[in-house]
N, C-alpha and C positions, 0 to 999 in steps of 0.2 A: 412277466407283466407287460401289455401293451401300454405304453406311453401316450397313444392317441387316444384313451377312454375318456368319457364323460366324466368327472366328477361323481362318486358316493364314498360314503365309508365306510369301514371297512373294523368286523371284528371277529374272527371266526375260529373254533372253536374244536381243536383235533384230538380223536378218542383213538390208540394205538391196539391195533387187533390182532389179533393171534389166528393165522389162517389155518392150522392145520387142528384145532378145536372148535372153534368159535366161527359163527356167521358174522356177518359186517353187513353195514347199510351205513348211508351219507343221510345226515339231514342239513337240509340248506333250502335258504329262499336263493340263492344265487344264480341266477341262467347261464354266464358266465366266470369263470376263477381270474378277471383282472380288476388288480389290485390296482388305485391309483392315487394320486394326491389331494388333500381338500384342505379347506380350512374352515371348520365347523364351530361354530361359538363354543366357547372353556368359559372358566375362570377359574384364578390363585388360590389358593387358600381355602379351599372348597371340597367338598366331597362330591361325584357325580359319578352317577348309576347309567352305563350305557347296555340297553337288553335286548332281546331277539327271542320269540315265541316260536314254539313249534309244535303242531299236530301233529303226534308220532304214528297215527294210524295213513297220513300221508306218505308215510315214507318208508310203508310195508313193516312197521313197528306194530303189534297188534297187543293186544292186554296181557297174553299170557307170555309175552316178550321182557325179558331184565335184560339190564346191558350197564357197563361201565364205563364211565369217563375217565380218561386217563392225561389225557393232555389236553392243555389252553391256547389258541395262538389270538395276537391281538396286529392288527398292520398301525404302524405312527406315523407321519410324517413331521411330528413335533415334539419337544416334550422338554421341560423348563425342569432346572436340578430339585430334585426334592418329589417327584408324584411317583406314586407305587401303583399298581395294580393288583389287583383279585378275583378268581372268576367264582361265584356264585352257582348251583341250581338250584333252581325250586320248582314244585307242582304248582300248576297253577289253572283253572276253570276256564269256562267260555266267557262267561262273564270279566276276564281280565281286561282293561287293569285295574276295573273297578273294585274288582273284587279281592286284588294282591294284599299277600300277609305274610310278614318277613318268617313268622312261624314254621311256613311251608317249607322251608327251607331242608333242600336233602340234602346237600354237603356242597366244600368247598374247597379252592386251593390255597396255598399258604400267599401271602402277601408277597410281592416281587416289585422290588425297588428296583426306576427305568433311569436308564443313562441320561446324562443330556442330546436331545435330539436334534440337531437341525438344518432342515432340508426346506422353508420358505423359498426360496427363490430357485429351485429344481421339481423335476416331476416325480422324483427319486420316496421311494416309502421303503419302511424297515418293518418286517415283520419278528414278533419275540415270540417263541413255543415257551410255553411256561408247563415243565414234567410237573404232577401232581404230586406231591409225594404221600397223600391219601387218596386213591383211585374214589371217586366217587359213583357211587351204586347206586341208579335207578331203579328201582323195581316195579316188577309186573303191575298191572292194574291201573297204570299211571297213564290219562289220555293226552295232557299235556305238561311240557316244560318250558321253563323261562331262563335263559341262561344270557345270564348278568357277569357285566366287568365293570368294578367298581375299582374307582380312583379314586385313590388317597394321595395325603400330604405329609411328607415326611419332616419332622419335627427342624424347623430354623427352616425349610423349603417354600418356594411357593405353590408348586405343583400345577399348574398348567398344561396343556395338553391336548395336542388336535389329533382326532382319527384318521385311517385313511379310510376309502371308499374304492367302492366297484361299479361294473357298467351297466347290468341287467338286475332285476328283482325283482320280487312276485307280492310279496308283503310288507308290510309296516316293524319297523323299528322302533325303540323308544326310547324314553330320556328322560331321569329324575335330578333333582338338586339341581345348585347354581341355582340362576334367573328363571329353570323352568316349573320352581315349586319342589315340596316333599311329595308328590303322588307323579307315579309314571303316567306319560304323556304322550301319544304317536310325536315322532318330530314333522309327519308330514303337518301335522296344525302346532306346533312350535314355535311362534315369533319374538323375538325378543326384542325388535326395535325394528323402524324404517331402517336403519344399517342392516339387519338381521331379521329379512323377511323369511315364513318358510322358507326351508331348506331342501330344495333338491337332492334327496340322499336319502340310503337306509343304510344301518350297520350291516354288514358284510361279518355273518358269522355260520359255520360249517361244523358237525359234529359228525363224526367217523366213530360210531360206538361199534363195542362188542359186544353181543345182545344171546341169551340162551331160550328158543322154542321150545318146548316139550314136543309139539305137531310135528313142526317140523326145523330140522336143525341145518339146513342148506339152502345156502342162496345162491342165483344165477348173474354174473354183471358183463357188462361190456368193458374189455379194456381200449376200444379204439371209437368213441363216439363220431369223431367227425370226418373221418375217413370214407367220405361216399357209401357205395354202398356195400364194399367188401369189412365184416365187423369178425372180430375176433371175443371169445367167449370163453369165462371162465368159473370155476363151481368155489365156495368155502369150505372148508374141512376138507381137502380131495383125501386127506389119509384115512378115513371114513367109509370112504366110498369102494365099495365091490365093483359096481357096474350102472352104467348111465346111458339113457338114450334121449336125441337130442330130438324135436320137432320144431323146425325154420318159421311153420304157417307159413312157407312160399309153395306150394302146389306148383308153381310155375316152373321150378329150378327142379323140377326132375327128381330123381336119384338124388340128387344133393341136397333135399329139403330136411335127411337124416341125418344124424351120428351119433357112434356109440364113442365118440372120444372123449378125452376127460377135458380137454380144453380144444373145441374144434373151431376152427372159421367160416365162414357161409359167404359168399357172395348172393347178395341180395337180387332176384331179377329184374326190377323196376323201384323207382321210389314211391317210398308208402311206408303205413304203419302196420308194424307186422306182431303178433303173438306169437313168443315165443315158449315152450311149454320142455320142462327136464320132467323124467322120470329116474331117480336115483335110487339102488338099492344098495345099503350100507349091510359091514360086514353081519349082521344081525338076521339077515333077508328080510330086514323092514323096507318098505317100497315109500318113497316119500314126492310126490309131483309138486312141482312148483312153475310159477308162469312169470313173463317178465315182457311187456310192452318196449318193441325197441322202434327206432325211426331209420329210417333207410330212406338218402336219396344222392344224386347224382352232384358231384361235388363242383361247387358252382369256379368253375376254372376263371385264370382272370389271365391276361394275353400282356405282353408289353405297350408300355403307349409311347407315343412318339414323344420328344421333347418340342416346346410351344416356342416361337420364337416370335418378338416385338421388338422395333424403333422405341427408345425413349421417347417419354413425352417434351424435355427440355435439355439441353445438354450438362450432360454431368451428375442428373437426378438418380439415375439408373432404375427410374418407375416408367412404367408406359401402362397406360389405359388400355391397351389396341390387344389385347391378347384373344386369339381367335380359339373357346371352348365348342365350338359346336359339334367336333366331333368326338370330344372327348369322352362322354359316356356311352357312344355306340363302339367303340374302341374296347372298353372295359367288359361289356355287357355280352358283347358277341355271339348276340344272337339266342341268348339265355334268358329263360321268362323266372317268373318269378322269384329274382334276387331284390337285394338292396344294395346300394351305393353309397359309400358315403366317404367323405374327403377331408382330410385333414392338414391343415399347415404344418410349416418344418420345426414348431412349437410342439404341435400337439393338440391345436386348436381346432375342434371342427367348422368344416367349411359348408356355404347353404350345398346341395345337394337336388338337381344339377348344380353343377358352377356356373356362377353369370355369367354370361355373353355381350360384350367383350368384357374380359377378366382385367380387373388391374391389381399387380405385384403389391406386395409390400415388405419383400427382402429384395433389397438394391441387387440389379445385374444378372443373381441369380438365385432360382425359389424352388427349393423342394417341396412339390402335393404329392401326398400319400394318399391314391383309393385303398378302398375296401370293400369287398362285394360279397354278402352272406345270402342264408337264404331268410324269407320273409317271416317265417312262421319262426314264433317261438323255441320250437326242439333246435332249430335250426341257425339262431342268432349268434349262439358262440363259433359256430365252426366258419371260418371265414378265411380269405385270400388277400394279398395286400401287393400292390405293385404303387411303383415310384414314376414319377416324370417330374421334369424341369420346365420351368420359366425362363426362358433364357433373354434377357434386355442387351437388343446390340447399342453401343454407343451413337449417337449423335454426328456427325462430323463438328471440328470444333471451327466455329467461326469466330475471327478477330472484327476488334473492332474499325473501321476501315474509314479515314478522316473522309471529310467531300474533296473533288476534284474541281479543280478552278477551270476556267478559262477565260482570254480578257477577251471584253468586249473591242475590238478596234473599232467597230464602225457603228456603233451604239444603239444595234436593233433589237439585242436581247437575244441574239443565236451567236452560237458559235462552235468549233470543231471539239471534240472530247478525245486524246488520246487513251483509250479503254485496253492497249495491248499489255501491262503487266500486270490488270488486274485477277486473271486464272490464277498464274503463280503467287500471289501477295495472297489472295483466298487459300489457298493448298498451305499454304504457309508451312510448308514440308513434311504434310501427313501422306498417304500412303495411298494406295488402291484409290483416289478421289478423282473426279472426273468434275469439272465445272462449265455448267453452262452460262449466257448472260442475256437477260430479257429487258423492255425498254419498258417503259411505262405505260403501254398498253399490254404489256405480258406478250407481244411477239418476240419469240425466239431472234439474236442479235446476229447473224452471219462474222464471221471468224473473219472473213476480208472487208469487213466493218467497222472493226475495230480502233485500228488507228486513226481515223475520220470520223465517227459519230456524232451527229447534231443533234443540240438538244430539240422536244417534241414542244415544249412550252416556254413559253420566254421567262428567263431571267432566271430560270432555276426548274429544275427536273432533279429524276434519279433513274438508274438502273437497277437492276437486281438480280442478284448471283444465287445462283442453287447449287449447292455443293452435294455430290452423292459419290455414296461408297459402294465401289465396283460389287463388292463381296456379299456386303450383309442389304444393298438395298434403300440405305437410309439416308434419308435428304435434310440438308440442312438452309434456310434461307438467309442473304445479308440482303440488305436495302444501301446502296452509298448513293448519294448524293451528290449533283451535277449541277455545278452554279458558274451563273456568269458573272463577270467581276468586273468594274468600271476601272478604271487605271488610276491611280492615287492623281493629286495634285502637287507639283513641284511650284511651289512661291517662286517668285522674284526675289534676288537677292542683292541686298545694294554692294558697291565696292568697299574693299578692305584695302586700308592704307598702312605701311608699315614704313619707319624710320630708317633712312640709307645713314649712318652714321661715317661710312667711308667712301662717298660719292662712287661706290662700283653698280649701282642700281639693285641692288641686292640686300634683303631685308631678312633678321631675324626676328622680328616683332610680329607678323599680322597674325592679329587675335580671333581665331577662329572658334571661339567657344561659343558666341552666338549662332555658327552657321544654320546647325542643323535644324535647331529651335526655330531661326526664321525660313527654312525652305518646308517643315511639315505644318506649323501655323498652327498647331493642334490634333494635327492627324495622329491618331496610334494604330500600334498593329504594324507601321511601317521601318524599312532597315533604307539608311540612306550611304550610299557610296559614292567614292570619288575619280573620276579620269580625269586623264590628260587629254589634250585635242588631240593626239593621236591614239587615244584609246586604251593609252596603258591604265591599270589599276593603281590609284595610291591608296599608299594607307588610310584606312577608316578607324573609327575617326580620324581624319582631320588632326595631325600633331598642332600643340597649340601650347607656347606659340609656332608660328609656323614659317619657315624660312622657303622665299624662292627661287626656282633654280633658272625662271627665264626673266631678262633686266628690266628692272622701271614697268611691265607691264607682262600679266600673264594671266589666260584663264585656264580654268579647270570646269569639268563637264562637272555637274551634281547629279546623281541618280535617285529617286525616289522608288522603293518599290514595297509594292504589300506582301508580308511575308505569308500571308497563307496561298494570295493566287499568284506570284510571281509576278504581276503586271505591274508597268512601270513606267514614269516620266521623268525627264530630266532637266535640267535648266544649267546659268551659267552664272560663275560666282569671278570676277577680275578681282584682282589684285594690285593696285601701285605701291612705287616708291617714292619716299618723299623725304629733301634732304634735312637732316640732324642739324640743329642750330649752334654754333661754333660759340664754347664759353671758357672762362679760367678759375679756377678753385681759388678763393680769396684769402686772405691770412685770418689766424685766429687773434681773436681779441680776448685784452686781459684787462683783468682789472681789482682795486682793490675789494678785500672782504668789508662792507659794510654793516651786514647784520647775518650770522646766522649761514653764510657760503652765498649771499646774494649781493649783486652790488649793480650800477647802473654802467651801459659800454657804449662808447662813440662809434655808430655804425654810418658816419658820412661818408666814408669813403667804397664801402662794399657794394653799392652797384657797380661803378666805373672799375671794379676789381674785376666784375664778373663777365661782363660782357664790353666794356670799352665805351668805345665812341657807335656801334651797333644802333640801330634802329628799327621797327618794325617786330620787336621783340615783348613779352609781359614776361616778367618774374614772380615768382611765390615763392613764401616762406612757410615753412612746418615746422613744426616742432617734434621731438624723438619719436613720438606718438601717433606720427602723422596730421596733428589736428593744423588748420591753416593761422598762421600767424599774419600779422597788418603787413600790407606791402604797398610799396615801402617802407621799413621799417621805421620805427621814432627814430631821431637821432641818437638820444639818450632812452637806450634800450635795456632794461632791467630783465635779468634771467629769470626764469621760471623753475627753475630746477637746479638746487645749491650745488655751487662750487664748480661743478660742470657742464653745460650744455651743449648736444650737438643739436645746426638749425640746416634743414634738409633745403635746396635751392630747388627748383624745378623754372627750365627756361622755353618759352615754348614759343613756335614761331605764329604769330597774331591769322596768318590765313591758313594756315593749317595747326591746329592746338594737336593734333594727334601726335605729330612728331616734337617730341620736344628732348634738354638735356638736363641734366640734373650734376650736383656739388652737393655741398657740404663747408661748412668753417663750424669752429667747437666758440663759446665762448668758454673761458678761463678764470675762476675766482680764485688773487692768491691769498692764502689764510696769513693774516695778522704776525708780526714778531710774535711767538709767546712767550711771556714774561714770569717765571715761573717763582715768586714771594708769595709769605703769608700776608692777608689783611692785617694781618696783628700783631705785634712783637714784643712781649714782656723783659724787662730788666728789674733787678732792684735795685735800690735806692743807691747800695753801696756798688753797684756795678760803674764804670767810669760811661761804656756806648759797647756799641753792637756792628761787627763786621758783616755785612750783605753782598754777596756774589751771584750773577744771572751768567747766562750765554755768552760766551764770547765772541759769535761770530755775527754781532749783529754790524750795522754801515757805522752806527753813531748811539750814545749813551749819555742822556741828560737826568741827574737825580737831584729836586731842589724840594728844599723845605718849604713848609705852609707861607713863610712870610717872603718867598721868591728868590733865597736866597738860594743858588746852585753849590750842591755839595760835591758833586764830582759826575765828571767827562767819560769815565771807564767802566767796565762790566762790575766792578766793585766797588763799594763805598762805606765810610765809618760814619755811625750812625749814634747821635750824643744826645742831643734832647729830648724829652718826648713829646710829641705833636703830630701831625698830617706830613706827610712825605708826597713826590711827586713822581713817577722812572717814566721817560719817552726814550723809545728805540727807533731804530729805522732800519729797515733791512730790500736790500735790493733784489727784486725775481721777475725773469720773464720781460727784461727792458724796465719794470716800472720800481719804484718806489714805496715800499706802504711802512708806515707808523704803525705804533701801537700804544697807550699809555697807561699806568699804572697807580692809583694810589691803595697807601696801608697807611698804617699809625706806627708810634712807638710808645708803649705804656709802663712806668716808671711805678714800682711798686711799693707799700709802704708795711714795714711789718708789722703782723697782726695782733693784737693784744686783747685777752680777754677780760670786757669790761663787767660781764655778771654773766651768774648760772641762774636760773629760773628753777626753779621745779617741784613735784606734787608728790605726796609717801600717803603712806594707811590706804591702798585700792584705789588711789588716784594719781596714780606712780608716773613722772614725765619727766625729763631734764629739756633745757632750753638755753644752749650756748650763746651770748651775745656779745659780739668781738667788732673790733675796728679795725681800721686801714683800709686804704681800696684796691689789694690784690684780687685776684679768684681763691676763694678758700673754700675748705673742707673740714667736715666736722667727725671727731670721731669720743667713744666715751670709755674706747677699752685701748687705744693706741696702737689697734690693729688694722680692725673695719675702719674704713672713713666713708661718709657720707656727703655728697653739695649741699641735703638740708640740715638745719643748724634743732631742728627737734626729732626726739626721740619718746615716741611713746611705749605705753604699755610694759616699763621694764622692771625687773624685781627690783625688791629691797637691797640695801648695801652699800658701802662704799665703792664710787667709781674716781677714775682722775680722767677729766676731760678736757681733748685738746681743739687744737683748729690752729692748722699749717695751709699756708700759700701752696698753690697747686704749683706754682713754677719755682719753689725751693726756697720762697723770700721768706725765710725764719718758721716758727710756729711758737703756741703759750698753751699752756697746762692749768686746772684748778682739779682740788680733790671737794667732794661735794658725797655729801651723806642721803639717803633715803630711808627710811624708817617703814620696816613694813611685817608682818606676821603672814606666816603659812595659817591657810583655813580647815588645814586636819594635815594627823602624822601618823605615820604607823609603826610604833616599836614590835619589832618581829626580829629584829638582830640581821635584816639585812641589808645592812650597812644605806639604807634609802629611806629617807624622813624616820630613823628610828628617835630622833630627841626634838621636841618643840621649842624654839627660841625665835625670839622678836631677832631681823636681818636689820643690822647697822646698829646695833647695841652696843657694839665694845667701842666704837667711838666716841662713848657717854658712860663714863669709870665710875660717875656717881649715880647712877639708875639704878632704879629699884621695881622687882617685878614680881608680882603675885599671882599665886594660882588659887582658884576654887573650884570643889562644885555645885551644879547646880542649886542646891542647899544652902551656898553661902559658907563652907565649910573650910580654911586656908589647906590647902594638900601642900603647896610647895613655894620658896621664894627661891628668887634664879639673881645672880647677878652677871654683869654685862662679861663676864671675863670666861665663865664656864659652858659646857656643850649645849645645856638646856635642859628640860623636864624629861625625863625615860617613860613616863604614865605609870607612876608605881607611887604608894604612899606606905611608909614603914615597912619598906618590902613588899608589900603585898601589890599585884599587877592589878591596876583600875581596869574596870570593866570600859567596853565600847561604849560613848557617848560624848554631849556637848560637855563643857569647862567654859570658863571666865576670868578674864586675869586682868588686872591694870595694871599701869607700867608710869613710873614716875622717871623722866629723865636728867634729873639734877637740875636741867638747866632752867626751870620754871613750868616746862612744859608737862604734859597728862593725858593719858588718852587710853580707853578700856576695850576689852573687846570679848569676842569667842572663837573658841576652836572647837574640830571634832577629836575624837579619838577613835582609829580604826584597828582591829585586832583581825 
């Protein structure tokens, strides 16, 4: 199969002969046997009928001719799991396919389920022989056939399926079901949508039968069709055959236009169509002649072609436009008249025919075109010749990108000299075989002893231009770099920097050079600034800051401004003095007492004349930790800002020069209060005699006097007897000064508590409310366990309780026992030991109570007295049902009160 063919499809259709009985003949619309890829509209799910007619009297088939089909072949290049195949014959009229009728039907092969197929994205086709395994018999009298391959769907499949196709054809193909209707349809008028315009294509089907003449039972064929004009020739049935004489119809070929051989060859003596004519007599001495049209001609030879060679059109594309075809089909052709030409890409694509002039690639670097050169006429389309040549794309040379080149303007005309000598090598940039030329901006070639000197042509800015070519392949590549003249930056004025001699040596660690450079470019960017010595040496850049100098009381340093793209550069000059440090003394710290909180107020009269003396021509400042500035001078009476300790930062500066100045520190000092470590409060009872109190012992002095000013005692301890207001003053000595501190508390004298009444509510309004004397701290408690500070208790059951209320600080406590009266509002007798008996809670407190049960009805079920468990819900035995009861309750003591309960089972 040629891979360069056009597009058809392909179905065709092989009958297996038997050569030593039977004659053979082809029936085919094919001009050529290649098979190629296509993709012809399907669809899933569907049945479709693809057919190929045939006039058997074209293809030396004559009426009295039978013959049988024995094999199928079909070419796929697709096929989706689930479609089958079957090939069909039928008779069928002129009038077809108007006239087709499934009736006609002479036989068929068995259905043949197709593998999964798939070759989309290749040129690649799969041909299936499908053996009959019923030989189907045409018989005599039959002018024509229609041989059909029908595809099926095998049951859960979808069936899908594209044909392949061939390159040459003579006739129409057809196509039933799917989108194209029940009634066969040439596919040349077939559209099934704008996507699926006619189809360029016929099926590709071939039938090899084996056919019985009574006339005549032997055929004559060529086994070398395209072999110029030397053909080889051979008979069917040769075991038949007694004796055969051959005639060429070449008169021209001598003696050689005969033979009595059974398979002889002829070389042809020109091209042309020749009749070829057998006269065979079988072993019978029947004489049988038959004739056979062969074509003869000179085989169209095709010669090597040179391979084409092209410059890229951009670097690195590997395409170039420039490809020179003009001689390529007198190369191919050579001098041979009527052939055809035709070219294919390294795809498979055919190319127009000639090829354009200039050609452009479109396989990167390198392109295989395949000619072909056949002859023109029909007989002669399949036999054909095929030679190769390349496209060959040289690279590019590769060009970098190459910054401009500066030069300064010194004398401000807008010219100036170009050193151009390393631009070759920086161009080559270490490629190979290159060769660089350099041209000015009139494109005059630059002379080599010009190079280091070159002026620019235009003021203020030009360019050059570099051609880069490759020794080898020819190929030039262009840069453009750019030649600018460049003004010299500006170097500011810079004022002097003064730094502090703190040791009269002229010599200074302070001058602050962090402004410099800011003020010598003024705004310029783009520029690097560097530093000399007046004798030229380099310092460091920046500028250390702060910065120490190494010549006395007075030094300059050169500044350099320069543009980092053109190197051009101005300078200027930065002095430096020394200037002497103001002479001071670090003051003492001040203390003083705590007055509120670590704050207190400090006498600072004396802290100037600490700091600087009897000095003059001096100013002071004060800071605080934070550096914020404090009043200077400060108040006299100067209050901290920050408890308990504060440092206050000096700064001393000399009045005509403020730059140099010296700086201190003094802390202020708060000292914290004696602390006095009593409670405000001190309980005794009544029957207590006093109370012993002990503090710190390490205080200066120790004053404790009662409310009415009498002093109880001198000492960290004291006996404490009445109760009233107390007074404790201490004093303790820190840091030279003195501070106090004073204290008062009470003494409170307790009286025991006695309870004057209980308060409280029964029947669902349940509360006790303890009400006692004395003026202790007391607690209340109503089980002598829990105590509580509040003296009521709600929400609590029925029952007796004994309630107390005790002095929180041990002064005695009193007890009453107090009754509540109260019923449960349902019980449940189940015997598990929880509300199994109903009784009124605080009953047995009241020995003469009397309690009735009923039910609803008014009916007496049960009387309870105060002494027993209570009611079980049973009446003479028997267990009351679930429900309300009613009982009143007489308690001896005058009192009466009735109610209801549930009963739950």
């Amino acid at each position: 199969m040629n891979k360069y063919l056009p597009f058809k499809f392909l179905i065709f259709l092989l009958v297996v002969w038997n050569i030593d009985s039977n004659a053979q003949t082809t029936l085919t619309h094919n001009i050529c046997n290649d098979v190629i890829k296509t993709m012809n509209h399907s669809c899933s799910y569907s049945i479709i009928n693809f057919g190929r007619t045939f006039v058997l009297d074209d293809f030396g088939v004559t009426g009295s001719d039978e013959f049988t089909i024995t094999h199928g072949e079909i070419g796929l290049n697709y096929a989706e799991g689930g479609a089958s195949i079957q090939f069909n014959i039928y008779a069928i009229d002129s009038d077809f396919p108007n006239s087709f009728d499934e009736s006609n039907l002479i036989g068929q092969s068995q259905e043949y389920d197709l593998p999964y197929i798939w070759s989309q994205g290749t040129q690649i086709t799969q041909i299936f022989t499908i053996a009959f395994e019923n030989p189907v018999v045409v018989p005599a009298n039959i002018d024509r056939i229609l041989v059909e391959v029908r595809k099926g769907v095998v049951t859960g499949g979808s069936g899908l399926i594209h044909v392949a196709g061939t390159l040459e054809d003579n006739d129409d193909s057809y196509y039933k079901g799917c989108v194209a209707g029940p009634d066969y349809i040439s596919t040349e008028n077939f559209s099934y949508s704008s996507i699926y315009p006619p189809p360029d294509y016929n099926f590709y089907i071939t039938a090899i039968e084996d056919f019985t003449n009574i006339n005549i039972p032997f055929r004559a064929y060529v086994l070398n069709e395209c072999e110029g004009l030397n053909k080889n020739f051979k008979l069917t049935s040769p075991s038949l055959i007694q004796n055969v004489t051959w005639n060429f119809g070449d008169p021209a070929s001598g003696a050689n236009n005969t033979s009595t051989q059974l398979n002889p060859s002829h070389a042809f003596s020109s091209s042309g169509v020749y009749t070829v004519t057998t006269s065979v007599t079988n072993f019978g001495n029947q004489t049988y002649i038959t004739t056979k049209t062969v074509t003869a001609e000179v085989s169209n030879e095709i010669p090597t072609v040179d391979d084409i060679f092209a410059c890229e059109d951009t670097f690195g594309s590997g395409i170039s436009s420039s490809f020179d075809t003009s001689n390529i089909e007198a190369q191919i052709v050579n001098g041979q008249t009527g052939v055809i030409v035709t070219y294919f890409d390294q795809d498979g694509n055919e190319l127009p025919s000639p090829l354009p002039n200039p050609f452009t690639n479109t396989q990167t670097y390198s392109q295989q075109i395949t000619a072909r050169i056949s002859g023109n006429d029909t007989s002669s389309l399949c036999c054909s010749n095929e030679t190769t040549f390349n496209l060959i794309t040289y690279e590019l040379p590769e060009v970098i990108q190459i910054d401009a080149i500066y030069s300064c303007d010194n004398d401000e005309d807008g010219f100036s000299e170009f050193d151009l000598s390393t631009l070759p090598n920086t161009l080559i940039n270490g490629q190979s075989d290159l060769i660089v030329e350099l041209f000015d901006s009139n494109n005059t070639l630059i002379p080599e002893a010009s190079y280091s000197n070159f002026e620019n042509l235009t003021v203020n800015q030009d360019y050059v231009k570099g051609v880069l070519t490759n020794t080898i392949t020819d190929c030039s590549s262009e840069a453009l770099i750019n030649i600018t003249i460049s003004n010299n930056p500006i170097a500011n004025p810079l004022s002097p920097l003064y730094g502090c001699d703190d040791n009269n040596n002229g010599i200074s660690e302070y001058f602050d050079t962090s402004n410099v450079e800011t003020q010598v470019l003024n705004g310029q960017t783009g520029m690097n600034v560097s530093y000399f010595t007046n004798n030229g040496i380099p310092l460091t850049s920046p500028l250390p800051n702060p910065f120490t100098n190494n010549e006395p009381n007075t030094q300059y340093i050169i500044v350099r401004v320069t543009n980092t793209s053109t190197a051009c550069y101005q300078e200027t000059t930065l002095e430096l003095q020394t200037v002497t440090q103001p002479n001071i003394n670090q003051p003492e710290n001040l203390y003083a007492c705590d007055q509120d909180s670590g704050y207190s107020e400090f006498d600072t009269s004396t802290i100037e004349e600490q700091i600087i003396g009897n000095q003059t021509g001096l100013t002071i400042q004060y800071y605080d930790s934070n550096n914020n500035p404090l009043p200077s001078p400060l108040p006299i009476l100067f209050q901290n800002t920050e408890p308990f300790s504060q440092i206050i930062n000096i700064r001393v500066e000399d009045i005509s020069n403020p730059i140099c100045y010296s700086e201190t520190s003094f802390e202020l000092i708060v000292n914290s209060l004696p602390e006095i470590n009593l409670d405000e409060e001190y309980f005794i009872c009544n029957l207590e005699p006093s109370i012993d109190l002990t503090i710190n012992s390490s205080f200066n002095s120790y004053e404790w006097y009662y409310e009415d000013g009498t002093l109880i005692s001198s000492s960290y301890n004291a006996e404490i007897i009445n109760s009233g207001n107390y007074t404790l003053t201490v004093t303790q000595l820190e840091n030279g000064i003195i501070c106090e501190n004073s204290f008062l508390f009470s003494l409170i004298r307790s009286v025991l508590p006695e309870i004057q009444q209980v308060n409280y509510g029964e029947l669902g309004n349940n509360f006790i409310e303890i009400i006692a004397s004395g003026d202790g701290n007391f607690e209340y408690s109503i089980d002598g366990i829990n105590y509580q500070d509040n003296n009521y208790f709600p929400n609590i059951q029925g029952g007796t309780y004994v309630v107390y209320v005790r002095d929180k600080e041990g002064c005695g406590e009193d007890s009453k026992e107090v009754t509540i009266i109260d019923y449960p509002k349902f019980f449940t007798p189940n015997n598990d030991r929880y509300n199994d008996h109903w009784q009124i809670k605080g009953i047995n407190k009241f020995p003469n109570a009397k309690i009735l049960i009923f039910d609803r009805y008014g009916k007496l079920l049960k009387q309870l007295s105060p002494n027993n468990n209570g009611w079980d819900g049973s009446y003479n035995g028997k267990l009351m049902m679930s429900n309300d009861y009613w009982f009143t309750a007489n308690l001896g003591d005058g009192r009466n009160f009735s109610g209801h309960f549930t009963l739950k089972r």
